[in-house]
N, C-alpha and C positions, 0 to 999 in steps of 0.2 A: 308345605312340603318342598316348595322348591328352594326356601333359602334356605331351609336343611339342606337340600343339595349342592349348592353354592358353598356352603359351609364346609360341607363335606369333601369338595374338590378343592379346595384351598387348604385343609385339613390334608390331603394326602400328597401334596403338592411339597406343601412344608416339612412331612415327614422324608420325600423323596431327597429334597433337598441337605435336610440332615444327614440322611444315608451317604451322600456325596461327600459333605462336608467330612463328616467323622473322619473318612478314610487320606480325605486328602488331604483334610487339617495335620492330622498325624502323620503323614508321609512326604507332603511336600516339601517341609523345611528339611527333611532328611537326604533329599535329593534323589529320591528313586520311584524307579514306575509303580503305577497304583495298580492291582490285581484285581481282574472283576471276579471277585470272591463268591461262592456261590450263593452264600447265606443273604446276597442282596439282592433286594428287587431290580425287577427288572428296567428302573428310569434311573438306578442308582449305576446298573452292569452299562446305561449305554452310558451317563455319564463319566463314568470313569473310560471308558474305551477310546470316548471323544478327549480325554485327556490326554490318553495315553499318548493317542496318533496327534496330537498338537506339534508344531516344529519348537524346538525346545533353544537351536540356537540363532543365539541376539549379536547383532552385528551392529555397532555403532560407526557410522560414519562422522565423516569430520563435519562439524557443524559450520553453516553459513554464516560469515564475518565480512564487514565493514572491509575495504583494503583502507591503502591510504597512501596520498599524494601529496610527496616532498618534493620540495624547491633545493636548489642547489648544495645549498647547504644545511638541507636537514629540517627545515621550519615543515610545518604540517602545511597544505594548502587546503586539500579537502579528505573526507572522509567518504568515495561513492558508497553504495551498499541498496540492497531490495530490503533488508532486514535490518535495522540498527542495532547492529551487535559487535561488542568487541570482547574476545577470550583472553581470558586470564587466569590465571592461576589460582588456586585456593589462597596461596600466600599473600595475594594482591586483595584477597576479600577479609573486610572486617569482621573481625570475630563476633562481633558484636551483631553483623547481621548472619553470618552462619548460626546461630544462639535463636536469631527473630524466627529464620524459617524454619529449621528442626521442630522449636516451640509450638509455632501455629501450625506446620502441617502434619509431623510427624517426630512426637515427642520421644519415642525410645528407638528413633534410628537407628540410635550405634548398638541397640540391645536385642533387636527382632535381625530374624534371615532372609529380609525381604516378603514376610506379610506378615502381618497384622492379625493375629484367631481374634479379637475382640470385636475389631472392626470391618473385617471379613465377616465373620458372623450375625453382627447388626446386616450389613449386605445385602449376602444371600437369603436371610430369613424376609427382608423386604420384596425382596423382587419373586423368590418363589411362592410368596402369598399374594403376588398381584399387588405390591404397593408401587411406589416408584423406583428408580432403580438406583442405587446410591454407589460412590465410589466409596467411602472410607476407604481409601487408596493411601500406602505407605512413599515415600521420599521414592524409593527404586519406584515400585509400578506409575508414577506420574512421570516419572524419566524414561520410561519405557513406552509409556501411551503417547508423550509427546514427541517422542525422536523417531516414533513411526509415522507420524504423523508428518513431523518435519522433512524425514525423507519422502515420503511420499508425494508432499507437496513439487519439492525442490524437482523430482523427476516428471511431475506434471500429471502424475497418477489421481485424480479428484476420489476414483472409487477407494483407493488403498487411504485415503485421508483420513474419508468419511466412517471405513470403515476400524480407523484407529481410534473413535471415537465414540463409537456407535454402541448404543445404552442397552446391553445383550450378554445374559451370564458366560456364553460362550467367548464372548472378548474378552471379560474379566479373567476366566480361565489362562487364555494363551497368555493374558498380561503377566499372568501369574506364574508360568511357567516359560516365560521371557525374564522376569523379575528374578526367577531363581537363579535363570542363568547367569545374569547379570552376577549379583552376590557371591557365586562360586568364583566369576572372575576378575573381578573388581576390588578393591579395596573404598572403603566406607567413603574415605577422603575421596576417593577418583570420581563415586557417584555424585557425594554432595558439590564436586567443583563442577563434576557435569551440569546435574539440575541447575547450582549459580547459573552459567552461562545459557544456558537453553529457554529457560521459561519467559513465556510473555506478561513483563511490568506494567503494560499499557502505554498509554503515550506514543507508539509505534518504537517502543524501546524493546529489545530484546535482550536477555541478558543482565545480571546485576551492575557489571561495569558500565553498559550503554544506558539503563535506568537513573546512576545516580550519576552521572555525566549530565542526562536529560533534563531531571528533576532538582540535580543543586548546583549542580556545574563544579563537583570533588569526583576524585575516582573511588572506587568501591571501597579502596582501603583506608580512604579518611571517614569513610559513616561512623556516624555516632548511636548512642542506643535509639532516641527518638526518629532518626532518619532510618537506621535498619527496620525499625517493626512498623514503620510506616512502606516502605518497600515491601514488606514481608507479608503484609494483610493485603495489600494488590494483586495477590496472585489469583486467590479466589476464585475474582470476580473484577478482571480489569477495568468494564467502563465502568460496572459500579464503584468502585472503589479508587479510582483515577481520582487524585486529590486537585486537579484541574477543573476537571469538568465537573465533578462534585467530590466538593472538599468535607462538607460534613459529614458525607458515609462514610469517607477517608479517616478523618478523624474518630470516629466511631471504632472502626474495623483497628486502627493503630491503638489506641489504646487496649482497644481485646486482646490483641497480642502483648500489647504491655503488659497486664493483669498478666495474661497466662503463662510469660518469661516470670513475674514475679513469683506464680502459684510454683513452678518447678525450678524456684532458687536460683535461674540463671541471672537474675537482677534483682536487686536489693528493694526494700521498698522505697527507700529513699532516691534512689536512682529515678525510677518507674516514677514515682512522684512528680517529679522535676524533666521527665520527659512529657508528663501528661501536661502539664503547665503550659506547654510553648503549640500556640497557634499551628494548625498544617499549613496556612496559606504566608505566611508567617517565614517558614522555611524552607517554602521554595522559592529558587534563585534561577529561573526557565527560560530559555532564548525561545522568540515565536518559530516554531517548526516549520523551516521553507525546504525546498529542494538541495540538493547536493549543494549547487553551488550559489547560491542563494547564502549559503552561510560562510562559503570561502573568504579567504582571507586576500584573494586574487580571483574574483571569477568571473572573469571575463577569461582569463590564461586558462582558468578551469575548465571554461564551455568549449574552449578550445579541446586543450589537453584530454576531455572525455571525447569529445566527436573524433578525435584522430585518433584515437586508441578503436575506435569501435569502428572506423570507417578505413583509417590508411591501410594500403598492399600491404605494408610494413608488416603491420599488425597480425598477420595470419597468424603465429605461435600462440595467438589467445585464443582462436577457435576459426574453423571454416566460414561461418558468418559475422556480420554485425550483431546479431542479436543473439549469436551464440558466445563472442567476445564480450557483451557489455555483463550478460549473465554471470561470468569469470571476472569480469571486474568488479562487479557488486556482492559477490557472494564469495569470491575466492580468497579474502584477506590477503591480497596481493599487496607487497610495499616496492610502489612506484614512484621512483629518482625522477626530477626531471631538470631541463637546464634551466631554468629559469634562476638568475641571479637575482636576490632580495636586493642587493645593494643599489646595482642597475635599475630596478623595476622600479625603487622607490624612489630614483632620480627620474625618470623616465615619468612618471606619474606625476613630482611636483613641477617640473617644467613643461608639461603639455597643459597641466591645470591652472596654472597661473595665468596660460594664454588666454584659453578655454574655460572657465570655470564650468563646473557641473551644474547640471539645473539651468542656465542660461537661459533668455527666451529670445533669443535671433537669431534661433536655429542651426546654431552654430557649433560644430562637432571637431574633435581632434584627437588624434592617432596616434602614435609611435611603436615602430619597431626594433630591435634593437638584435642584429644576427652576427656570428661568429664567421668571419669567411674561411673556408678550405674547410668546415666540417658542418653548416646549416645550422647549427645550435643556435636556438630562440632564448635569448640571454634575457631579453624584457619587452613587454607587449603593455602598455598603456593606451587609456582611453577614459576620455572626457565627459561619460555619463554614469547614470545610476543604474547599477544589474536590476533594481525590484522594477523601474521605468521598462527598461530595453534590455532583450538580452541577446542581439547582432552583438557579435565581435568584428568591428570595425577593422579591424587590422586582418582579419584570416579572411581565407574561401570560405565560397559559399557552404560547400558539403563539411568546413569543418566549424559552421555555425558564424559565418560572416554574412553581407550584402548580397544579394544575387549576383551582380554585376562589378559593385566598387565604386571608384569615382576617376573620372577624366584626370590625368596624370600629366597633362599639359609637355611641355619642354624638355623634360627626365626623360622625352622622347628621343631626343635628341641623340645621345648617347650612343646608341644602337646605330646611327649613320653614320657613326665614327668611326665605329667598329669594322662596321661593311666596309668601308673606303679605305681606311688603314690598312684591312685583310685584301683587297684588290690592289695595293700598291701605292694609294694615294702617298704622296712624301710629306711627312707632319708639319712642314713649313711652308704645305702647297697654297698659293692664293685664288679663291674660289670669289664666283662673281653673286651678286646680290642684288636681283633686279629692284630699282627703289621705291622704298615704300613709305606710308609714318600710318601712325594711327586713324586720318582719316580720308585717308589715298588708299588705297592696298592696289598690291598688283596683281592681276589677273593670269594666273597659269592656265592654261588651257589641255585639253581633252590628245593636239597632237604632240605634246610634250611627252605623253606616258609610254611606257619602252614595254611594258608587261600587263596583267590581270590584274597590277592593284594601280586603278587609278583612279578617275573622278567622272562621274556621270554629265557636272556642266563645269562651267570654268571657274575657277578654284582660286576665290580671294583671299588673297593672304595681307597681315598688318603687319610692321613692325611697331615695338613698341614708341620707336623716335623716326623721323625723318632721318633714312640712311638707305644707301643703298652703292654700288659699285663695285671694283677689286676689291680687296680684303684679303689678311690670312685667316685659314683655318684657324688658329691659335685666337683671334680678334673674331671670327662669326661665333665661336662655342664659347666665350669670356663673356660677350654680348647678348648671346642668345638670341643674333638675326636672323627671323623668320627665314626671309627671303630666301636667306643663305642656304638656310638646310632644307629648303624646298624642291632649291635647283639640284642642291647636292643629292637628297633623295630619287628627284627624279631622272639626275642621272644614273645612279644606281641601280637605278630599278626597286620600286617601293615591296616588292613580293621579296626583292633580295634582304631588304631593310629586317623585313616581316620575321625574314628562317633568321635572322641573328635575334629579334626579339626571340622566339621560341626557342631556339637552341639556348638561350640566356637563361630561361625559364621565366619570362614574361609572357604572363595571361591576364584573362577575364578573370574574375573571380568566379566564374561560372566552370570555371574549366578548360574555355574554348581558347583558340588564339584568339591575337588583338587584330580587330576587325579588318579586312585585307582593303580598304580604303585607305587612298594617300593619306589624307586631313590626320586619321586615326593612328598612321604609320610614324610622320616626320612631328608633326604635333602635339599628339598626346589625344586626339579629339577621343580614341577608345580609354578603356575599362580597367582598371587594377586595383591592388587591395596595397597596403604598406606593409604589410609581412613580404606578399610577390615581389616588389620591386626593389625591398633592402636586399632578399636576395639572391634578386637579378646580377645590384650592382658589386654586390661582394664574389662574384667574379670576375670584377677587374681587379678587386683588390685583392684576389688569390692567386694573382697574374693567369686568370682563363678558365681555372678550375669553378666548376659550377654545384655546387650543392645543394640537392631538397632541403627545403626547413626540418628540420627535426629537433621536436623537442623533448626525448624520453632517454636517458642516458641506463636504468638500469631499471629490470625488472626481478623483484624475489619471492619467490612463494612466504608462508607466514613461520615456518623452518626454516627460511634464509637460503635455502638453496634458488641461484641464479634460475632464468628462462630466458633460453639463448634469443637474443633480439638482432635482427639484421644491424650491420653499420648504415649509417647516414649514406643514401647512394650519389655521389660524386664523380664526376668527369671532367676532362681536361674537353672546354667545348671551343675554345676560340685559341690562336696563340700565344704562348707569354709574352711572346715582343711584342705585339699587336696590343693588349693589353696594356704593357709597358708605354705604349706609347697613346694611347685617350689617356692615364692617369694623368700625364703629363698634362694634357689638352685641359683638364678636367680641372686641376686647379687655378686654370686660371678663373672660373668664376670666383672663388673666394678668392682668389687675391689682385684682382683690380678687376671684374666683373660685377654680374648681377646679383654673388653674397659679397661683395665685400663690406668686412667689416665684421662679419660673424663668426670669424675662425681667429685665435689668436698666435697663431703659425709656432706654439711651443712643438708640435710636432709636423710632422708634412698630413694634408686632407688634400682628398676631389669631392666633388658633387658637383649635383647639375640643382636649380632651380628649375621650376615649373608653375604657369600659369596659366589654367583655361582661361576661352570668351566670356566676357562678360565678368571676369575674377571671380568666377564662382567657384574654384577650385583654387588652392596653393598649394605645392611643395614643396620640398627640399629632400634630395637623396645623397647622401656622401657616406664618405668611407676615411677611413685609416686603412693600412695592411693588418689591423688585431681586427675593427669591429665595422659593420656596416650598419649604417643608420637610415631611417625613413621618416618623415614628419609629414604629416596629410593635418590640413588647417581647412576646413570651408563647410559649405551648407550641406548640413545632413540630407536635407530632401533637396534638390541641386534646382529644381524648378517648381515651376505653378503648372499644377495638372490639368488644368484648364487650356492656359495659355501656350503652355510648353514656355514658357521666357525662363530664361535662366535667372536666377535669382543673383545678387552679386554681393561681393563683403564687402565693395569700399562703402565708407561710411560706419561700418559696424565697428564697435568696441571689442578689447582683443586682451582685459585683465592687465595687467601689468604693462601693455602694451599700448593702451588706451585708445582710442577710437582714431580711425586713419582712414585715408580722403580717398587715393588709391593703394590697391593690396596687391602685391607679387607674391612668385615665391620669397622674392629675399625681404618681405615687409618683415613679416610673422614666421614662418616655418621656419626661414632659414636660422635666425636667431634663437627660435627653440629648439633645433638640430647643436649648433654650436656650444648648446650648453648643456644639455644631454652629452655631448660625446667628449668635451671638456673633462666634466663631472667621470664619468664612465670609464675614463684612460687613466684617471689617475695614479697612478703607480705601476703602471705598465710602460716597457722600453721601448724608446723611442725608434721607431723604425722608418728607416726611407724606405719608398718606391725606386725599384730597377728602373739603370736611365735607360731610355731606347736606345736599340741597335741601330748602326749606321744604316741599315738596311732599310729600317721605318722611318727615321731621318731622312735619307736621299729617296725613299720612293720606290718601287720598282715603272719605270716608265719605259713604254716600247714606240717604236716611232708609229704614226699614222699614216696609211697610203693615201698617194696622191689620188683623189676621185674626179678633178675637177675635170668639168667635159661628159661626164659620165653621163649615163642615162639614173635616176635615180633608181629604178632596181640593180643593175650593174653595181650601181656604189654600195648599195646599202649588200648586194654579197661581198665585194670585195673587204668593206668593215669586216664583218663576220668571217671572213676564211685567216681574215688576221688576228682575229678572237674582239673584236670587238662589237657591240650592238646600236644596226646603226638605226638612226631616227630621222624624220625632215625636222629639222627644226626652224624651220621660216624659209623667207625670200630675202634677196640682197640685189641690189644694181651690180653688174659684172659687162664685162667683155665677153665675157661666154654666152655662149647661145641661149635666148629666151626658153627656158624650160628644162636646160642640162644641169647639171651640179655646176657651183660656182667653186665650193670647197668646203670644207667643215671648220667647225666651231665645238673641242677645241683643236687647235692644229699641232702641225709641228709631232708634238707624240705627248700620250696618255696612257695613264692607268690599264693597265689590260685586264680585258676583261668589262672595263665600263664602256657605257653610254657615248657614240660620237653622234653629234650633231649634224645632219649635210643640211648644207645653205642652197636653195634653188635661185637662180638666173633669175634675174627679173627683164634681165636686159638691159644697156648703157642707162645712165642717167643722162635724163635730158639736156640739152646746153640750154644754160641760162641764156634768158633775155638781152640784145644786146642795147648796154647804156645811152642813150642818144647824148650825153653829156659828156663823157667819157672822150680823151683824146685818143686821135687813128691809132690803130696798133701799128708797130713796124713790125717790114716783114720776117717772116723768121729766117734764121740763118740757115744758109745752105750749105749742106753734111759735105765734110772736107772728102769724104771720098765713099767707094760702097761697101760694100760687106755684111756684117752683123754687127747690131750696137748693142752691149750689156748695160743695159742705164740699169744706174742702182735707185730704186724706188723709191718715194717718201710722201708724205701723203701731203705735198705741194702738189702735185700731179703728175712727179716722175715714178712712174710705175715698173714692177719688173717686167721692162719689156723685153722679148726674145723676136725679134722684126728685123726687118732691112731698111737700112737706107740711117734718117736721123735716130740717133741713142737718145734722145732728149726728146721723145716726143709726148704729145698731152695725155698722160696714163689717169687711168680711173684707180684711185685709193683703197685698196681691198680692207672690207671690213674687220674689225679690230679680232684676230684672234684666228683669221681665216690662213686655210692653204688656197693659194690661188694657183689656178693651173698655168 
């Protein structure tokens, strides 16, 4: 009795279903509401009810698409995307695969109104008997179930996904009255280039263009019949049918569709023949599937160019956040310009790698940047390793996927002291002193040298690279690159002053932070930087002052071509143009009888600076033209032993084309692959000078120095300061002046306003030498022809400027070199 009963409620189950059917079969394709008629029972009066009240209209949204990211002129660099999909048109798809899918999913497409009574009816007779639940679902309702689906996902809806999918006569229903809508609106072609682009091929392919992109490396519109009905039998049952992961159910499932294109005439059997012939594994032509840029044609520039789009101020027009930006970059089929010159890049690439080869094993890394001054455009970003190894972009900040930190920037330091002292009035011909030093002397600056907060905790050895030391000019300390030289100059300065022209330059950490507010890190390079930051630190001198962020995105368009208004490059005028005008000046003279010469071939006018940390574990080179500003970072990727902390060093190391060298500067290596990067880079570009300086940066602005001498040293060190200068003790000196008063400062006469005076403290007379027991009597000295006041003119024999009575020629003490004496 009881499977009689079982029988019996599947029996009326089936019949209820029918009653459904009848009415809706009949009325649906007609496009009007079902009447719950009375003659029907009552699961047939709710089913129809529940139709009636179903929501009827279908809203297709734009589907999620690939963007894609062009280089200057046009070349593709990468393709981001969450979904690998690219839309196209029906016209762009082979007919040969419009023919596969119709065939295998839905053979009289172009002849039903969006269902199927055959297939329908297999269906519903399944599932209202309690069998399993089947789609026989038409071309429309699988474009309907999947683009609810796809929407639902993309807004993050999991319940609306599940529930687009979900095995339940009553989804079938709304499908089906989504489907009708669909058809009333749509034309035949609109749906089937829909379905093309929407459905999942497998392989994380979406779409027939992103599939056969995927699987043979042609677009959609070169498939042939064997490649369309092999795509076409994928939809199914993606991992089954993935002709990767498993090629023989591929094969299988392809030729079914082959057969079944032959059974309804859209292919010949000879055709069909001659596609069954040829191997699946055979005809795929498949790149291994890595990340975005992992497949880049540039990606390194890539890992850049995605992290600044998702991360820079800039970037707000793509969304409020990062993560609401990269969503719009991945899904929004956005076509994004960016500055990156191919011609540049791939100079920029063979001359850093020739130094550097990739893969190396002496740890040994190189860089280049290559920036546009007065507008930040990133023209070319090379680097010396493999993305699948590393993927730091050596050249950017940290937050836009570079180094935490960067690498010590050695002497490129310098620069910025140029700047500061130029802008305080230093005269570009001024001669600055250079206490002496060589490589294994250094001289010892000390803790009461420092004028501000950025100094040195103990006393502060500095090298030169040769035994040199004394006067000098400006123009011969920055040609030479004497430590000493810009040690004192800094610390006359004031290292904190040095520090606000690094930042106002737009020199950082690659962390973000400024460069550390220690001397060492200030005048020397001892802090942190990236070669993207410093090329376009220094492309504001060659913008005569104007400073520009990097920027590398010149246009952005939705996939209708209309613009998204993107900020300008942000720019300011941070230092003066004379000022400016006048380090360029300074600037070439390392290439031209300095520490590059030899590496510039003077067709047009260049500056730069060399740069080399302790131990040469670091080299640079930064220079410019007025078109392009250049950077080259040459040294050990990991800079020391973690252990030891020692710094590692390149001389000795092999350098490619370069060949192994005993000691390494900046101007061993960098400089000369700076020189031919920017060689190569200017070619056909007008030759442009540098503005000469104004007489005003020439002659200096110089105010005179008050007389201190006598002073008490607080007394002096205000009266410095009410005159605008800041004053310091800078040592002791033998004097006439009283034990412990100022003697005079160091420099005298008159200085820079605004900089550093030195007061010299009394030590009191020098002692009289011993007297010679050998030595014949002195005669006595001559008696002063008469009294008054003597003005003896001074020399440092021992006539001193004496202001006294009686003799003018009397035994004066020598005032130290450089001093006011009172």
């Amino acid at each position: 009795m009881q499977g009689r009963a079982q029988n019996l409620s599947a029996v009326l189950r089936l019949l209820a279903g029918f009653a459904v059917l009848s009415v809706i079969a009949g009325l649906l394709a007609a496009g009007i509401a079902i009447p719950a008629v009375g003659a029907m029972g009552t699961a047939a009066k709710g089913g129809v009810a529940a139709f009636n009240d179903l929501p009827s209209d279908f809203e297709i949204n734009p589907l999620a698409q690939q963007s894609v990211i062009y280089d200057a002129a046009g070349g593709t660099i990468a393709n981001p995307y969450d979904e690998n999909r690219i839309i196209v048109p029906l016209a762009k798809i082979s007919p040969w695969m419009q023919k596969a899918q119709i065939a295998i999913e839905d053979s009289r497409f172009y002849q039903h109104g969006g269902l199927d009574l055959r297939g329908f009816t297999r269906a519903l007779v399944s599932n209202f008997s309690g069998g399993d639940v089947q789609g026989a679902s038409t071309l429309t309702q699988q474009y309907v179930k999947i683009t609810l689906q796809e929407n639902a996902l993309r807004s993050g809806d999991k319940e609306a996904a599940q529930a687009a999918t979900a095995k339940n006569y009553m989804r079938k229903l709304q499908e089906l009255k989504y489907a009708m809508n669909v058809e009333q609106n749509f034309t035949k072609d609109q749906i089937l280039a829909g379905y093309l682009n929407l459905v999942y091929y497998g392989d994380q392919a979406y779409g027939v263009e992103a599939a056969s992109q995927n699987y043979y490396g042609i677009p959609a519109s070169d498939l042939d019949l064997g490649q369309a009905a092999l795509l076409a039998g994928i939809v199914q049952q993606p991992t089954k049918f993935n002709p990767v992961l498993n090629p023989e159910n591929a094969q299988q499932r392809r030729d079914l569709v082959l057969t079944r294109m032959e059974e309804l005439k859209v292919a010949t059997p000879e055709e069909v023949a001659a596609a069954k012939a040829v191997d699946v594994t055979s005809m795929l032509h498949k790149k291994e599937a890595k990340g975005v840029c992992h497949r880049s044609s540039e990606p390194y520039f890539c890992a850049y160019v995605m992290a600044w789009l998702e991360k820079s101020p800039q970037m707000a027009v793509l969304g409020a956040t990062p993560a609401e930006r990269l969503k719009n970059i991945n899904q929004g089929g956005l076509k994004i310009r960016t500055t990156l010159n191919p011609t540049m890049q791939s100079i920029a690439v063979q001359r850093v790698t020739e130094a550097v080869p990739i893969g190396n094993d002496q740890n040994l890394g190189g860089a280049a940047t290559v920036i546009e001054p007065g507008t930040g455009k990133v023209l070319a970003m090379a680097q010396s390793s493999d993305f699948n190894t590393t993927q730091v972009v050596w050249n950017a900040d940290f937050q836009y996927g570079g180094a935490r930190y960067g690498w010590q920037f050695g002497s490129t330091a310098k620069a910025y002291a140029l700047v500061t002292a130029l802008e305080r009035g230093m005269p570009l011909n001024s001669e600055i002193y250079a206490p002496q030093a060589s490589p294994t002397k250094p001289y010892a600056f000390t803790k009461d040298q420092v004028i501000d907060d950025c100094g040195m905790d103990k006393p502060w050895e500095v090298e030169n690279d040769y035994s040199v030391g004394g006067e000098m000019s400006l123009q011969k300390a920055t040609s030479q690159s004497i430590n000493t030289a810009f040690a004192a100059l800094t610390l006359s300065l004031g290292g904190c002053s040095v520090r606000d022209t690094m930042t106002k330059m737009g020199l950082h950490s690659s962390d973000g932070q400024p460069i550390e507010g220690v001397i060492s890190a200030i005048t020397l390079g001892a802090g942190t930087t990236t070669p993207m930051t410093i090329a376009s630190s220094y492309a504001t001198l060659a913008a005569r002052g104007v400073y520009c962020e990097p920027f590398p995105i010149t246009s952005i368009t939705t996939p209708d071509d209309k613009p998204i208004a993107i900020p300008q490059p942000p720019c300011s005028q941070v230092i003066p143009p004379e000022v400016a005008d006048g380090v360029n000046q300074l600037l070439e003279g390392p290439l031209k009888d300095g520490t590059a010469a030899g590496s510039w071939n003077w067709s047009r006018p260049a500056a730069g600076k060399t740069g080399t940390t302790n131990d040469h574990n670091q080299s640079w080179f930064v220079g410019y033209t007025p078109q392009l500003s250049t950077a080259v970072w040459i040294g050990n990727v990991i800079p020391a032993d973690e252990q030891t902390r020692r710094a590692y060093t390149l001389n000795g190391k092999c350098f490619g084309i370069y060949r192994c060298q005993g000691n390494v500067f900046g101007g061993t290596i960098a400089a000369p692959v700076w020189g031919k990067i920017m060689a190569q880079a200017s070619e056909g570009m007008p030759v442009v000078d540098f503005t000469n300086p104004s007489p005003t940066v020439v002659n200096g602005e110089q105010v005179t120095i008050p007389r201190v001498a006598g002073m008490t040293q607080a007394q002096a060190i205000e009266t410095l300061r009410a005159a605008g200068f800041t004053g310091y003790v800078r040592g002791q000196v033998s004097s006439s002046v009283r034990r412990g008063l100022v003697a005079g400062t160091n420099p005298s006469g008159k200085a820079v306003k605004g900089s550093a005076v030195g007061i010299m403290i009394s030590s009191g007379p020098a002692p009289a030498p011993a007297p010679d027991p050998e030595a014949p009597p002195a005669e006595p000295p001559p008696t002063a022809a008469g009294g008054g006041t003597g003005n003896g003119n001074g020399n440092s024999n021992g006539n001193g400027n004496g202001n006294g009575h009686g003799n003018g020629n009397g035994p004066g003490i020598p005032p130290p070199s450089g001093l006011t004496v009172g």
